[in-house]
mmCIF file of the N, C-alpha and C atoms, coordinates in Angstrom:
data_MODEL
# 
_entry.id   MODEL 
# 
loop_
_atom_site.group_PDB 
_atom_site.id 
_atom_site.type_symbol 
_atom_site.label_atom_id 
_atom_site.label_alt_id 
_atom_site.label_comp_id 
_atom_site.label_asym_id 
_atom_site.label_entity_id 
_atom_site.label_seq_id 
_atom_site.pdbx_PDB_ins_code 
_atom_site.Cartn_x 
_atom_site.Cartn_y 
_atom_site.Cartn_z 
_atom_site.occupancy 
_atom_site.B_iso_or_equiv 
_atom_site.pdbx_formal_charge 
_atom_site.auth_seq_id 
_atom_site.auth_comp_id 
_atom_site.auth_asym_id 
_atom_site.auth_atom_id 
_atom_site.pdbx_PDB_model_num 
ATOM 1   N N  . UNK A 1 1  ? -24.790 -0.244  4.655   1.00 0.00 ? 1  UNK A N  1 
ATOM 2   C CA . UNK A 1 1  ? -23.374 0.041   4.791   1.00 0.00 ? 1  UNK A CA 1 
ATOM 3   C C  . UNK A 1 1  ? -22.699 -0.023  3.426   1.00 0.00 ? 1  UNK A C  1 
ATOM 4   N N  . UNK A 1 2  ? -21.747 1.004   3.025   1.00 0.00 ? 2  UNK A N  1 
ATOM 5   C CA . UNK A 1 2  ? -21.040 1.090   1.485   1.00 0.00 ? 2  UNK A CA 1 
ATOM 6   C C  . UNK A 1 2  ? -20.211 -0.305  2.013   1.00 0.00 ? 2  UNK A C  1 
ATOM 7   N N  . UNK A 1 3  ? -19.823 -1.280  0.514   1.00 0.00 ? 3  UNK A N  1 
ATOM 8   C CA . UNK A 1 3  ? -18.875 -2.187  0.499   1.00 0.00 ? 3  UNK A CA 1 
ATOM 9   C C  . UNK A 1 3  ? -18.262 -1.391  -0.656  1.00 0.00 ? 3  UNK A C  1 
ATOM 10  N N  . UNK A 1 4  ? -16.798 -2.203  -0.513  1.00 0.00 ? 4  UNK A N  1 
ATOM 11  C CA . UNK A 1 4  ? -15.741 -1.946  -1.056  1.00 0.00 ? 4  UNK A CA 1 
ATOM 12  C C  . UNK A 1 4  ? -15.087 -3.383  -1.779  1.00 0.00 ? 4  UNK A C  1 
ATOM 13  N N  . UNK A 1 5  ? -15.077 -3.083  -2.834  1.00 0.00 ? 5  UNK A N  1 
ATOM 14  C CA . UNK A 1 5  ? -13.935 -4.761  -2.892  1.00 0.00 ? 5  UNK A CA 1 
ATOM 15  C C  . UNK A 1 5  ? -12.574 -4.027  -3.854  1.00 0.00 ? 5  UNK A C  1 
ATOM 16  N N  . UNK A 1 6  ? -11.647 -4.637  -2.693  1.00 0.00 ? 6  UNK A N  1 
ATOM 17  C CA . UNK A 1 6  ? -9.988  -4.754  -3.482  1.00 0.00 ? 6  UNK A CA 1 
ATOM 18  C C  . UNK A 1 6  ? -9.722  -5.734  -4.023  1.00 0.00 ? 6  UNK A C  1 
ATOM 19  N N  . UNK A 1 7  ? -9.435  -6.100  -5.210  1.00 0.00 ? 7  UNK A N  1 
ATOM 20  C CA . UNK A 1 7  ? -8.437  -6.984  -5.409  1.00 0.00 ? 7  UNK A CA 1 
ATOM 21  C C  . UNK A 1 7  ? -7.309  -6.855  -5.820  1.00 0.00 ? 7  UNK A C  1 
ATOM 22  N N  . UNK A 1 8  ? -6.045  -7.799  -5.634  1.00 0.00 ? 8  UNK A N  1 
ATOM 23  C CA . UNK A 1 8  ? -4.447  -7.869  -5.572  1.00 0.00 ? 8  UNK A CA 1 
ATOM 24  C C  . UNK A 1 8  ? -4.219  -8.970  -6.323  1.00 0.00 ? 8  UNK A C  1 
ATOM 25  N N  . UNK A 1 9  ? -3.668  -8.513  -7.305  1.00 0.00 ? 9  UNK A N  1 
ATOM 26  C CA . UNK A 1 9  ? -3.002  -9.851  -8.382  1.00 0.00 ? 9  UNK A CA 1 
ATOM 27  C C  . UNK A 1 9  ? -1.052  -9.136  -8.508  1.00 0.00 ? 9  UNK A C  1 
ATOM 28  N N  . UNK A 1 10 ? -1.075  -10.382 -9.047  1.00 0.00 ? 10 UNK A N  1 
ATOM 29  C CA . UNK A 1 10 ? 0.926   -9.779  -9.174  1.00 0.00 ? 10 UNK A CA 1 
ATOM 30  C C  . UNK A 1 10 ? 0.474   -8.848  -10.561 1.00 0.00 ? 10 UNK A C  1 
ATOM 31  N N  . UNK A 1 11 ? 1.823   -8.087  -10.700 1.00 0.00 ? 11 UNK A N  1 
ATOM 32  C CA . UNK A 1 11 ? 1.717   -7.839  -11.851 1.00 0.00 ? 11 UNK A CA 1 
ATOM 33  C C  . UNK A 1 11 ? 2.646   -8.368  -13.236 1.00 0.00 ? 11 UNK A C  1 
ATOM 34  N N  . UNK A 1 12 ? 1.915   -8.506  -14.376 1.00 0.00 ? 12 UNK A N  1 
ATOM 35  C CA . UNK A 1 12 ? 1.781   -9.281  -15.202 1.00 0.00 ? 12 UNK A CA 1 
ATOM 36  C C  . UNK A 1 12 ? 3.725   -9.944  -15.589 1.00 0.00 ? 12 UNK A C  1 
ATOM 37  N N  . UNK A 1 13 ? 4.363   -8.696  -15.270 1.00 0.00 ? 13 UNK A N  1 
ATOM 38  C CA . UNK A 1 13 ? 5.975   -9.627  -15.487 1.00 0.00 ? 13 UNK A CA 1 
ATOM 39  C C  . UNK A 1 13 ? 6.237   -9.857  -14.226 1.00 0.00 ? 13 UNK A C  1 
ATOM 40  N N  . UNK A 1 14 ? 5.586   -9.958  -13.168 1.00 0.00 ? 14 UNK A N  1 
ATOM 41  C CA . UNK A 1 14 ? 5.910   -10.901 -11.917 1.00 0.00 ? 14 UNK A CA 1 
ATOM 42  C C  . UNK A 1 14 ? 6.038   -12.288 -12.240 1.00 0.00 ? 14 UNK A C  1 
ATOM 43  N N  . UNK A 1 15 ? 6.946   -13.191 -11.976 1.00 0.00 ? 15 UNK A N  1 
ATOM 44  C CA . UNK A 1 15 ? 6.414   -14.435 -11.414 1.00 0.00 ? 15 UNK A CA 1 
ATOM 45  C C  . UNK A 1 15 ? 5.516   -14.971 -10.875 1.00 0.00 ? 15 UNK A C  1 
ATOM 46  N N  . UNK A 1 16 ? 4.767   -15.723 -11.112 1.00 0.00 ? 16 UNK A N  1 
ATOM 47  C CA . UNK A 1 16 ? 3.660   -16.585 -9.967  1.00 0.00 ? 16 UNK A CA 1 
ATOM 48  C C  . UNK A 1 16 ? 4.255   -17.974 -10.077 1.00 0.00 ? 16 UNK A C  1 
ATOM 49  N N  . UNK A 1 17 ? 5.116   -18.660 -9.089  1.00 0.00 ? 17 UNK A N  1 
ATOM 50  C CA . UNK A 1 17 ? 4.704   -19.969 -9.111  1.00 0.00 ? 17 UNK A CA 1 
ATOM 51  C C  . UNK A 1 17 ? 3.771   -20.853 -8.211  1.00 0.00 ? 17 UNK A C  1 
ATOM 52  N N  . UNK A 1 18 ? 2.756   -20.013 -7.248  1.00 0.00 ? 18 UNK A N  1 
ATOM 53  C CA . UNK A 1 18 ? 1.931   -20.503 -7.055  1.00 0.00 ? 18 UNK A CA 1 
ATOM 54  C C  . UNK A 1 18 ? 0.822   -20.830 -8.089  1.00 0.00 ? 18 UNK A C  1 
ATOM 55  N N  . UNK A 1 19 ? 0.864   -19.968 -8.711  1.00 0.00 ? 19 UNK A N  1 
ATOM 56  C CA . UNK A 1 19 ? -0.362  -20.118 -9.989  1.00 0.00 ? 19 UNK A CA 1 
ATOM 57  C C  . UNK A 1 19 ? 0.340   -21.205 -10.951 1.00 0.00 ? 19 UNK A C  1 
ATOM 58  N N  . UNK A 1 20 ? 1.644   -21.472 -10.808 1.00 0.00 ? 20 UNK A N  1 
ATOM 59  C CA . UNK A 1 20 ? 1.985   -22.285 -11.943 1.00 0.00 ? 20 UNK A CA 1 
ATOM 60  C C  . UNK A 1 20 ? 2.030   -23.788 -11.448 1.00 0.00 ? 20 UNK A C  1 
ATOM 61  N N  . UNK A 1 21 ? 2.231   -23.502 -10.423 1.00 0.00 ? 21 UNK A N  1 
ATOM 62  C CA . UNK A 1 21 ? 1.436   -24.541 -9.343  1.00 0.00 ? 21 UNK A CA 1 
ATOM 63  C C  . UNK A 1 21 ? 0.164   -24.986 -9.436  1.00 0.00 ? 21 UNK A C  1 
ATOM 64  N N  . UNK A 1 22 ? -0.695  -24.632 -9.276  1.00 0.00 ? 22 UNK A N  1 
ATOM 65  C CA . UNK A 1 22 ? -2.515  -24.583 -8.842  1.00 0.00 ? 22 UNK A CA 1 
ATOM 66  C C  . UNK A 1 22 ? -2.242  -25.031 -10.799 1.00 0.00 ? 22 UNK A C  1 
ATOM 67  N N  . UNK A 1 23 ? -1.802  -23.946 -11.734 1.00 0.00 ? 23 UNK A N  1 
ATOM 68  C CA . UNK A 1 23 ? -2.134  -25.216 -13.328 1.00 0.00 ? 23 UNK A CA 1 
ATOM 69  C C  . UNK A 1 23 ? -1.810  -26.263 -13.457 1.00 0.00 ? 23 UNK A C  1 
ATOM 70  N N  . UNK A 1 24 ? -0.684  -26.399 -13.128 1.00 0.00 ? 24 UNK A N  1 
ATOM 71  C CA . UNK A 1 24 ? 0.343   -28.237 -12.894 1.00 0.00 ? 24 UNK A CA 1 
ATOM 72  C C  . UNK A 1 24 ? -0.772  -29.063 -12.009 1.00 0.00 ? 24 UNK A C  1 
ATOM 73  N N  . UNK A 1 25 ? -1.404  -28.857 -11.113 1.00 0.00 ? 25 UNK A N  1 
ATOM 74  C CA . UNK A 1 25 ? -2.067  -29.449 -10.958 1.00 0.00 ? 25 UNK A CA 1 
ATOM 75  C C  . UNK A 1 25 ? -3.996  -30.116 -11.605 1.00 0.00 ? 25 UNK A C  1 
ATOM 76  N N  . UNK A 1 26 ? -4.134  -28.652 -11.877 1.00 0.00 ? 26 UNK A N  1 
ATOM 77  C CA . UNK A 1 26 ? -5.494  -28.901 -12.802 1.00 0.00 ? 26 UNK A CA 1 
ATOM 78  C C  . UNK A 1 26 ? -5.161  -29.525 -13.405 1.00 0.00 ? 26 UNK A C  1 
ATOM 79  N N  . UNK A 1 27 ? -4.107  -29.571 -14.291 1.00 0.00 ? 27 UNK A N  1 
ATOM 80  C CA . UNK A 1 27 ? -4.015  -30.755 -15.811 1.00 0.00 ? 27 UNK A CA 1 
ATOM 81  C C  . UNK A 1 27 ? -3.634  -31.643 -15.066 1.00 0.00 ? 27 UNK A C  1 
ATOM 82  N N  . UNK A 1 28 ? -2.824  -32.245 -13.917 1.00 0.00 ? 28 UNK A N  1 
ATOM 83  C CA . UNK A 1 28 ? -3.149  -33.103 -13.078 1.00 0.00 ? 28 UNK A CA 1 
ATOM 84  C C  . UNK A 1 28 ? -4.354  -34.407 -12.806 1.00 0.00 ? 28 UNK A C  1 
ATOM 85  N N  . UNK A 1 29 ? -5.177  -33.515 -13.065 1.00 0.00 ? 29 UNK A N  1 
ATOM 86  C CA . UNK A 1 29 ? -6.225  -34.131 -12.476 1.00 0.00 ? 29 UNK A CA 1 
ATOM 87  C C  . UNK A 1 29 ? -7.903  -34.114 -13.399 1.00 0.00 ? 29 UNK A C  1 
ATOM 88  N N  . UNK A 1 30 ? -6.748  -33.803 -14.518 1.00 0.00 ? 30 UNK A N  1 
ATOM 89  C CA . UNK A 1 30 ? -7.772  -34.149 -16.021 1.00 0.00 ? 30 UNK A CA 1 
ATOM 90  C C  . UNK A 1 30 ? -8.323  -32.537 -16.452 1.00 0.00 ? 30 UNK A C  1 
ATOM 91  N N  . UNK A 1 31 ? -7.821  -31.458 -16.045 1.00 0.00 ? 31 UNK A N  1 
ATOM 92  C CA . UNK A 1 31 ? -8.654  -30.288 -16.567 1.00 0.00 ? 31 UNK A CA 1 
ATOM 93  C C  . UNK A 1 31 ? -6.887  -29.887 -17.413 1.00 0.00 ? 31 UNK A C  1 
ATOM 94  N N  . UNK A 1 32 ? -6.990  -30.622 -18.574 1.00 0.00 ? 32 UNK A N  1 
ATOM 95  C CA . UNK A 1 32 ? -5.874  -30.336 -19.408 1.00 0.00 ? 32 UNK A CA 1 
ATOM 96  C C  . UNK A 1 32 ? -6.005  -29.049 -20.624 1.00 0.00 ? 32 UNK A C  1 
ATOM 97  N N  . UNK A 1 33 ? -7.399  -28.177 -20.468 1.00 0.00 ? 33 UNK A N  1 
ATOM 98  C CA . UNK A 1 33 ? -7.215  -26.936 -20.883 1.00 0.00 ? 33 UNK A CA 1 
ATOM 99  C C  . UNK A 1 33 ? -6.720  -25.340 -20.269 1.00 0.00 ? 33 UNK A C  1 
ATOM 100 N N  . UNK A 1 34 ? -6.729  -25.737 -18.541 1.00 0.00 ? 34 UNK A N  1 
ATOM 101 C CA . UNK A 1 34 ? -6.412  -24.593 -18.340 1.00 0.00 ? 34 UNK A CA 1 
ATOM 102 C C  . UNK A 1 34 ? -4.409  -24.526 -18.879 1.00 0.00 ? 34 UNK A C  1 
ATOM 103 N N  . UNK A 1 35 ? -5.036  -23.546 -19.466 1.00 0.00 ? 35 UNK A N  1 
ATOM 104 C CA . UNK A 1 35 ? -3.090  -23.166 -19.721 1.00 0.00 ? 35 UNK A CA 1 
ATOM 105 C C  . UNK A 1 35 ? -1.918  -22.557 -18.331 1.00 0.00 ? 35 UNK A C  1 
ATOM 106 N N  . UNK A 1 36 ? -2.362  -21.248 -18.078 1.00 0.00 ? 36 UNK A N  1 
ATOM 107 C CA . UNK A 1 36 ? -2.159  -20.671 -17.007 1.00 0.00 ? 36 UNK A CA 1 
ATOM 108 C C  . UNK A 1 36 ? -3.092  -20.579 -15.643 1.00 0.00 ? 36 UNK A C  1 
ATOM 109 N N  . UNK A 1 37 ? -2.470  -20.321 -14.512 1.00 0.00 ? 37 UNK A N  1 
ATOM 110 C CA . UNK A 1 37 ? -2.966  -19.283 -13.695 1.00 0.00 ? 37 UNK A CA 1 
ATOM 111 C C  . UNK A 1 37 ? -2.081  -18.609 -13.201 1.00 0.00 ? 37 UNK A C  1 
ATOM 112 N N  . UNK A 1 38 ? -3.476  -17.182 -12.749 1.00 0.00 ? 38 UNK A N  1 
ATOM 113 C CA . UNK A 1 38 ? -2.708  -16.523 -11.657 1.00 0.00 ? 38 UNK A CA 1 
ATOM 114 C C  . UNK A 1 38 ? -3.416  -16.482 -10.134 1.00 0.00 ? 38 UNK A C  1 
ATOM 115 N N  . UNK A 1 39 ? -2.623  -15.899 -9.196  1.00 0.00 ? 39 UNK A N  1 
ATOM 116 C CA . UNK A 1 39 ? -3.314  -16.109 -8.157  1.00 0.00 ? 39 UNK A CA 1 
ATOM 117 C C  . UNK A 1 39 ? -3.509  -14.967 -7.350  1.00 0.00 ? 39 UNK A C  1 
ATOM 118 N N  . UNK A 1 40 ? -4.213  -14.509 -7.002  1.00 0.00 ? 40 UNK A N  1 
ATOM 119 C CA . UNK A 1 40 ? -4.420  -13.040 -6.108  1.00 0.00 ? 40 UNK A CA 1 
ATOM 120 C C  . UNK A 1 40 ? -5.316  -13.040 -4.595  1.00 0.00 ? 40 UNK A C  1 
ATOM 121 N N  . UNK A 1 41 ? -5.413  -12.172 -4.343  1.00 0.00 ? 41 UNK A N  1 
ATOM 122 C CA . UNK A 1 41 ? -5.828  -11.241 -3.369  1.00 0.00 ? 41 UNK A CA 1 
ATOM 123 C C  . UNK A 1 41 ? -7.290  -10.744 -3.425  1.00 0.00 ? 41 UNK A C  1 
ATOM 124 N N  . UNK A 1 42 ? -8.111  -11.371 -2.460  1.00 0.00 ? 42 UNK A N  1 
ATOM 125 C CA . UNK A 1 42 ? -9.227  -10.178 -2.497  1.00 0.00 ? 42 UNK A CA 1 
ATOM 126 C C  . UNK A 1 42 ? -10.346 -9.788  -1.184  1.00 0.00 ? 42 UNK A C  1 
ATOM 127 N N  . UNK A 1 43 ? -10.349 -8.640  -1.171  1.00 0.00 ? 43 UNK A N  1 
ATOM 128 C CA . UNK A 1 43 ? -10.748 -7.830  0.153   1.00 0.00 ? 43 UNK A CA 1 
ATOM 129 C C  . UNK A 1 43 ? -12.198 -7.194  0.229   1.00 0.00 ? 43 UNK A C  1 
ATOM 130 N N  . UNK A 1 44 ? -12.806 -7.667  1.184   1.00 0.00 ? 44 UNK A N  1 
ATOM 131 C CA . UNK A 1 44 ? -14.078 -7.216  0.981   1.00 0.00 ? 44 UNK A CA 1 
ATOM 132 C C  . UNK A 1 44 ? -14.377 -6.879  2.549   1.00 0.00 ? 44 UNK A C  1 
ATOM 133 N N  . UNK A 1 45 ? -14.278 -5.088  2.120   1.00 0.00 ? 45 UNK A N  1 
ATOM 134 C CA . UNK A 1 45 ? -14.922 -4.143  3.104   1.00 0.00 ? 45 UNK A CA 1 
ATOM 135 C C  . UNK A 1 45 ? -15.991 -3.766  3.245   1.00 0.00 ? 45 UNK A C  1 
ATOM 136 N N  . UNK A 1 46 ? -16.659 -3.440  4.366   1.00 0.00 ? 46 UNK A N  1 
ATOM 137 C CA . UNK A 1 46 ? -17.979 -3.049  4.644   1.00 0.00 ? 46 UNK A CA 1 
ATOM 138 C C  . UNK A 1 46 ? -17.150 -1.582  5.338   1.00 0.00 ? 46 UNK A C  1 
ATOM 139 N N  . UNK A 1 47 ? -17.815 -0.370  5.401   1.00 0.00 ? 47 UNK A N  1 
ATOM 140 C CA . UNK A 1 47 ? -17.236 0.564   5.416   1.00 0.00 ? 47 UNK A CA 1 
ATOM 141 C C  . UNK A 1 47 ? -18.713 1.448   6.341   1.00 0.00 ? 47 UNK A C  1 
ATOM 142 N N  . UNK A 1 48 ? -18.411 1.781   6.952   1.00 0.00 ? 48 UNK A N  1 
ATOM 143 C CA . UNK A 1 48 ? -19.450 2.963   8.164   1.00 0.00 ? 48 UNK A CA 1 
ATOM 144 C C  . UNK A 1 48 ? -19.972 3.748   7.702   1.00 0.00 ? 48 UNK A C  1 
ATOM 145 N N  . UNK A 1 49 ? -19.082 3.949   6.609   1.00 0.00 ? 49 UNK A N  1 
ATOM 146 C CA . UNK A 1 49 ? -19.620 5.853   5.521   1.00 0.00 ? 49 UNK A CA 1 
ATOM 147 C C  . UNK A 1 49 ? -18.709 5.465   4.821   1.00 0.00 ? 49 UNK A C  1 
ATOM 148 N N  . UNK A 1 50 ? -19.222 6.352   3.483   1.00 0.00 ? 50 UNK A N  1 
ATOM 149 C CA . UNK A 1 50 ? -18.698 6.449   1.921   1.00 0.00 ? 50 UNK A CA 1 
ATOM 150 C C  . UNK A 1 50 ? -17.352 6.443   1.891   1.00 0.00 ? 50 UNK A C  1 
ATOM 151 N N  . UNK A 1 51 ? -16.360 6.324   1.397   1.00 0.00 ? 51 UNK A N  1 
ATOM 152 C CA . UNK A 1 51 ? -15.042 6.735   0.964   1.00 0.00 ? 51 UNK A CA 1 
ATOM 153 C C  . UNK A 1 51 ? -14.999 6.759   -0.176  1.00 0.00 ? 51 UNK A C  1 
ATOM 154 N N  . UNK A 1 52 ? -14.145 7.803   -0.697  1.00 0.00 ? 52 UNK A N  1 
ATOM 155 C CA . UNK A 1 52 ? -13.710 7.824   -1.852  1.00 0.00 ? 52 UNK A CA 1 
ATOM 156 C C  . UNK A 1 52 ? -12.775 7.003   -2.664  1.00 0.00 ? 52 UNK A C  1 
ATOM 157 N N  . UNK A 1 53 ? -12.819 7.366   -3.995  1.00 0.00 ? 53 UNK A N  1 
ATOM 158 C CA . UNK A 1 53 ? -11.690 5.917   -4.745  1.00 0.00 ? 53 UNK A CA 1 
ATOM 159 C C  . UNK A 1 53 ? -10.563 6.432   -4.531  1.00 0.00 ? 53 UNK A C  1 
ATOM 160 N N  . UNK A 1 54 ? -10.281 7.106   -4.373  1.00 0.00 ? 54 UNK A N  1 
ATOM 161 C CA . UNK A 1 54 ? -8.552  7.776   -4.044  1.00 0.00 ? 54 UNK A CA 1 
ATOM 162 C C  . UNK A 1 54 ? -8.287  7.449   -2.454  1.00 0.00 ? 54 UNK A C  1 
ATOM 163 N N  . UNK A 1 55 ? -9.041  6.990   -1.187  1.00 0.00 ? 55 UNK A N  1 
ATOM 164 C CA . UNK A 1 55 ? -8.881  7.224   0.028   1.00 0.00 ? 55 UNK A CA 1 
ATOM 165 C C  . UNK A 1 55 ? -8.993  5.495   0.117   1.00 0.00 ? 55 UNK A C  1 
ATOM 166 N N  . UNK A 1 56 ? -9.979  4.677   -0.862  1.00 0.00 ? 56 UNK A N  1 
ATOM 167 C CA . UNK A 1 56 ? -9.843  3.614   -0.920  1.00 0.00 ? 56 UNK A CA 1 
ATOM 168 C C  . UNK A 1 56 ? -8.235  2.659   -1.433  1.00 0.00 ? 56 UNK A C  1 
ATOM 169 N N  . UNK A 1 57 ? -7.518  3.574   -2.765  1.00 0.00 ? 57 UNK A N  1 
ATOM 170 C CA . UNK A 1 57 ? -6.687  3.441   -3.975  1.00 0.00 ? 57 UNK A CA 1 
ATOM 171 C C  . UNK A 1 57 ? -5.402  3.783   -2.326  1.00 0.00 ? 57 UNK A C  1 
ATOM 172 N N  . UNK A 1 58 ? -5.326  4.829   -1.386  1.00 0.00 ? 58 UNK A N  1 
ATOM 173 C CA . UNK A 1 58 ? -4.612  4.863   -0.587  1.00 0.00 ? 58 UNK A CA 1 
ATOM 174 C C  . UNK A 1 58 ? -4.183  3.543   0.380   1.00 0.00 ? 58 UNK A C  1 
ATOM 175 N N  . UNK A 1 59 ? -5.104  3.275   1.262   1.00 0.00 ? 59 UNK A N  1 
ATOM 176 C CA . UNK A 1 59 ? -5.413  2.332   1.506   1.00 0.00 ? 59 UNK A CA 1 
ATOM 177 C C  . UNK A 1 59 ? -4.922  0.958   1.258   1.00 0.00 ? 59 UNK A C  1 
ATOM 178 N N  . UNK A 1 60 ? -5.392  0.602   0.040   1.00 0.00 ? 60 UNK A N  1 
ATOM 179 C CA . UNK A 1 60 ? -4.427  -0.477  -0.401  1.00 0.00 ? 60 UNK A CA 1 
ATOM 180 C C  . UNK A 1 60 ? -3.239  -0.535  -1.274  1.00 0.00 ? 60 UNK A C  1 
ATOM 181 N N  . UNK A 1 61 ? -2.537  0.755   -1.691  1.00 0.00 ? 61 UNK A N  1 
ATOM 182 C CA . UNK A 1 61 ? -1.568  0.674   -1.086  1.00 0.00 ? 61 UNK A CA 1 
ATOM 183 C C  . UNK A 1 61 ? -0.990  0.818   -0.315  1.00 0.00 ? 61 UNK A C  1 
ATOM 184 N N  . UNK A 1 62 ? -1.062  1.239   0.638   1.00 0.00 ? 62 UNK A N  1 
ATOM 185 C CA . UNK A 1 62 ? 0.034   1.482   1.959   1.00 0.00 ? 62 UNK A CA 1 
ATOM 186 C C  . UNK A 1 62 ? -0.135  0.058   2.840   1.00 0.00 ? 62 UNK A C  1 
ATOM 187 N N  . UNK A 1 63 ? -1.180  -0.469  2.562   1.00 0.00 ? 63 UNK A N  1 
ATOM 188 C CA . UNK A 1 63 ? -1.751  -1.761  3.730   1.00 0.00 ? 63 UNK A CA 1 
ATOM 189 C C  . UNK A 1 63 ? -1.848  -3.350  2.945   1.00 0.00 ? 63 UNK A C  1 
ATOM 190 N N  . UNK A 1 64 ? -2.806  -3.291  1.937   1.00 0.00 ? 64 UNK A N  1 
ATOM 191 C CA . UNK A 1 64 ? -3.041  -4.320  1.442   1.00 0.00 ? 64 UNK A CA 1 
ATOM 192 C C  . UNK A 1 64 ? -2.244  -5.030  0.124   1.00 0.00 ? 64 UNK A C  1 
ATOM 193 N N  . UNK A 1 65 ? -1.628  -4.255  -0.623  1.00 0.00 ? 65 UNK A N  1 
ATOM 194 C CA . UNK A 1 65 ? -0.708  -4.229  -1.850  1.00 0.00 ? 65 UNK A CA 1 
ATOM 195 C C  . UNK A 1 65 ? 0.654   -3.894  -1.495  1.00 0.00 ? 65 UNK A C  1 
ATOM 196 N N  . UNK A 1 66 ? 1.638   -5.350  -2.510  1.00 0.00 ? 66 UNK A N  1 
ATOM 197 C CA . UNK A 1 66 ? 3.100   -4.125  -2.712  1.00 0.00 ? 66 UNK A CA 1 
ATOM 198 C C  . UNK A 1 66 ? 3.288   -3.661  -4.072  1.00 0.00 ? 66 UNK A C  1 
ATOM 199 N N  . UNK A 1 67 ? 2.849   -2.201  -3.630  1.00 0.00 ? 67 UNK A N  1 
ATOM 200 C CA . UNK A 1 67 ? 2.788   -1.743  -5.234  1.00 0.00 ? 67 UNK A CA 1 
ATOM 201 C C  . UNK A 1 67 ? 4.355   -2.288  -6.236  1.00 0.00 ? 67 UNK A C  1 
ATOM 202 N N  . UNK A 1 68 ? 5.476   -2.259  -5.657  1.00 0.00 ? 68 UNK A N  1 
ATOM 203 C CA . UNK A 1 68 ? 6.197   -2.538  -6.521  1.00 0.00 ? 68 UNK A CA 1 
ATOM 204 C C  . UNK A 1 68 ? 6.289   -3.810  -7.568  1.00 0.00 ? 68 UNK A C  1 
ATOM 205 N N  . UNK A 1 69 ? 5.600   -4.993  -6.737  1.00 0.00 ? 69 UNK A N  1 
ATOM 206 C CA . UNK A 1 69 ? 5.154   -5.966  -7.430  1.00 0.00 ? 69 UNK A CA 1 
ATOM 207 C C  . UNK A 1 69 ? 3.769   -6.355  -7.877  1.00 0.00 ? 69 UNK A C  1 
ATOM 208 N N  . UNK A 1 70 ? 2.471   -5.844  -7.198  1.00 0.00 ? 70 UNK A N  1 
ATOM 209 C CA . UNK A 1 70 ? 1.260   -5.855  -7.207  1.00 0.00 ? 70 UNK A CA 1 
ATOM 210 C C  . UNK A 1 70 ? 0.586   -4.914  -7.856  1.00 0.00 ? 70 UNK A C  1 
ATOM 211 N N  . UNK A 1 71 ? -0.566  -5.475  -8.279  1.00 0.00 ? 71 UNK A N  1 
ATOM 212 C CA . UNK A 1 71 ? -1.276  -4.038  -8.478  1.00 0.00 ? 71 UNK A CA 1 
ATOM 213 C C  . UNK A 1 71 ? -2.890  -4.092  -8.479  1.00 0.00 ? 71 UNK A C  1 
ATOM 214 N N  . UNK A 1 72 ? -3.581  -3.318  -8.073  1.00 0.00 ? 72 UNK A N  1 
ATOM 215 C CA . UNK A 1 72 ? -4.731  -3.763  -7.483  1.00 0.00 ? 72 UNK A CA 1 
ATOM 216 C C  . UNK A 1 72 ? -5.780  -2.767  -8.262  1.00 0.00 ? 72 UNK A C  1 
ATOM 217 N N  . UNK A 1 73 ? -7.169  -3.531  -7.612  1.00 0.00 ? 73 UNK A N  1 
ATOM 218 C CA . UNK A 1 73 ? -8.764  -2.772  -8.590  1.00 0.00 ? 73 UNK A CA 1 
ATOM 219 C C  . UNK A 1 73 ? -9.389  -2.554  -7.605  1.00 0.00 ? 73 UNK A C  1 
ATOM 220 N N  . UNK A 1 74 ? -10.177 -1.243  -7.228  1.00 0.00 ? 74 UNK A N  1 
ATOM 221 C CA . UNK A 1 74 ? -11.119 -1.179  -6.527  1.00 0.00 ? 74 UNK A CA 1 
ATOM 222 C C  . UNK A 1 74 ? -12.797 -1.554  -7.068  1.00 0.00 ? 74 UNK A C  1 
ATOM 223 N N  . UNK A 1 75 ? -13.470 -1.717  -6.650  1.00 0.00 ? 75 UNK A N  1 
ATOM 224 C CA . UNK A 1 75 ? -14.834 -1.675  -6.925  1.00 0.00 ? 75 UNK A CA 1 
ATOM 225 C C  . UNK A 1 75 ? -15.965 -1.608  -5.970  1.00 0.00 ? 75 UNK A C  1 
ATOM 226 N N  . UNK A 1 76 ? -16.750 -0.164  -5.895  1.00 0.00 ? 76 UNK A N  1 
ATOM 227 C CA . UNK A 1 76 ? -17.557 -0.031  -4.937  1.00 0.00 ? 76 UNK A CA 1 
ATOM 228 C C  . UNK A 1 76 ? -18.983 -0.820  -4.955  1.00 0.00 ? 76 UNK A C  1 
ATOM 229 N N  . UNK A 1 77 ? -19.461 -1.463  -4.556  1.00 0.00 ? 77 UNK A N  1 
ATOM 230 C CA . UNK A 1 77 ? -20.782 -2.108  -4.459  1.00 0.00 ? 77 UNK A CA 1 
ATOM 231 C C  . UNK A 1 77 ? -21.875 -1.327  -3.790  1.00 0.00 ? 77 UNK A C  1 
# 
């Protein structure tokens, strides 16, 4: 069976304060090099038959992404 993987991260002048969250805590708890994070999204399809990267790239946006704030990677396996 073709897999598919999406992933969804904000995009880069988004806000994350979950990610600024999840760092406040690593240095928390003694991992005082991570500087940042971010935090995302990721989707892993098993698919019946092939699709294309444009039918995949559809897809997540209309369903899995908000493009206005998100922005996402396909990668076929």
């Amino acid at each position: 069976m073709p897999k598919v993987v999406i992933d969804v991260m904000l995009k880069p002048e988004i806000h994350d304060p979950q990610g600024d969250a999840i760092a406040s805590a690593c240095r928390r708890v003694g991992f005082d090099q991570v500087a940042t994070v971010r935090q995302g999204k990721r989707f892993e399809l098993e698919l019946t038959e092939p699709a294309s990267r444009e039918r995949m790239a559809e897809l997540a946006a209309e369903l899995l992404a908000n493009p206005v704030i998100e922005e996402f990677s396909i990668e076929h396996l």
